[in-house]
Each structure stands twice: as structure tokens, then as C-alpha cells.
C-alpha atoms as one frame of an Amber mdcrd trajectory, in Angstrom:
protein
 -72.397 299.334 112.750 -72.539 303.285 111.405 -69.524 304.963 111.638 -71.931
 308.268 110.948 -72.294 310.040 114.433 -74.735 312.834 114.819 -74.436 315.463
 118.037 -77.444 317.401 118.703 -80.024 318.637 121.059 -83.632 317.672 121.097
 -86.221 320.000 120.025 -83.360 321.690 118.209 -84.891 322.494 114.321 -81.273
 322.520 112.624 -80.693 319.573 114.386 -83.997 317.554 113.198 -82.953 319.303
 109.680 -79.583 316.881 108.997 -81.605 314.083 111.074 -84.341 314.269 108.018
 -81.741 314.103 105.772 -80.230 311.472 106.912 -83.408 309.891 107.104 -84.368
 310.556 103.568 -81.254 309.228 102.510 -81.780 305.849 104.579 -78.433 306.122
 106.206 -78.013 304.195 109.712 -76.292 306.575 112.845 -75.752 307.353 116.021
 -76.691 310.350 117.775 -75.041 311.840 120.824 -77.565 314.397 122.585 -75.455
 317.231 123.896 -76.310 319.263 127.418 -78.186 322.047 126.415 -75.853 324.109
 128.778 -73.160 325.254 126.396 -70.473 325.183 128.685 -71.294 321.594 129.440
 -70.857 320.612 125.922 -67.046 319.567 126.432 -67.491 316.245 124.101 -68.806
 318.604 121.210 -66.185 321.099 121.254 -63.796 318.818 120.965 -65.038 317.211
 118.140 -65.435 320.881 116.510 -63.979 323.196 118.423 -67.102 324.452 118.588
 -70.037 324.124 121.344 -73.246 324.439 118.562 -75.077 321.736 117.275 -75.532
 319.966 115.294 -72.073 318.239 114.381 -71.459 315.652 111.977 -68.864 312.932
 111.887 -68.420 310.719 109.311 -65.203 308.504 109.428 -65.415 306.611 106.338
 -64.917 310.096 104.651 -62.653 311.576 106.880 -65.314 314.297 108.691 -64.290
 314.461 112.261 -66.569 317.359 113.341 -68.423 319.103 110.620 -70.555 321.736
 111.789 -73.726 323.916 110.297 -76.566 321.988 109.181 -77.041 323.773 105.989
 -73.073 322.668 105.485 -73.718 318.912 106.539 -77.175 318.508 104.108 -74.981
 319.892 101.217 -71.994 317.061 101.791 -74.788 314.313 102.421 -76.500 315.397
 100.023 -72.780 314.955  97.604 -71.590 311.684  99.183 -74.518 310.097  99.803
 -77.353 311.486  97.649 -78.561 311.063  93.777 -75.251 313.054  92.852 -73.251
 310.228  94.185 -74.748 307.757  92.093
């Protein structure tokens, strides 16, 4: 089981962004596809206390709710990537 958990919205390009990443790494998660109704979006904004997508969570490192895809590519990119190794 992943303990990586991706919110997003379909169609959404930052979105598919950290999902290539995390493909390109080869890392296993879940994804939790968020109304595309803001004020729907409780789950989300609890998680972030924010309502955009995507978020990442990570809870073997402690992320409970990291938003801004360019943000979440740079930490995989640290924790799981070449630069980890």
C-alpha cells in the first residue's frame, strides 16, 4: 500500500504535471479527484487549507498537504529522485 496520496482534478495540466513525475519516478499512489466546484472541495482544504489542486501528501515524510506543483516536483524530485540516491 502507498502512503503517497495525490488530490487533483482531471484535465487539470498542473495536476497531470506531479502525476508524470510521479510516474517517471515509478512511485505507487493514490489519487483523490476533487469537485471541480471550489467550494465543494471541503476534503482538500482541509488537507491544505487551501481549495487548489493539486495537493500532495506523503506520510512517510511527514507532508500532510503540500500544495503547488512546481513545489511538489522539486521535493519528489529531492526525496525520491537521482539526488536521493
Amino acid at each position: 500500500m502507498t502512503n503517497i496520496t495525490l488530490y487533483e482534478l482531471p484535465g487539470c495540466p498542473f495536476c497531470i504535471k506531479v502525476a508524470d513525475k510521479l510516474d517517471e519516478l515509478g512511485l505507487e499512489y493514490d489519487t483523490i479527484e476533487v469537485p471541480s466546484a471550489h467550494s465543494e472541495r471541503t476534503e482538500v482544504e482541509e488537507v491544505s487549507g487551501q481549495t487548489g489542486v493539486p495537493v500532495l501528501v506523503d506520510e512517510d515524510h511527514g507532508v500532510e498537504g503540500m500544495p503547488e506543483s512546481s513545489d511538489i516536483v522539486a521535493y519528489l524530485e529531492e526525496t525520491y529522485g537521482d539526488a536521493a540516491a
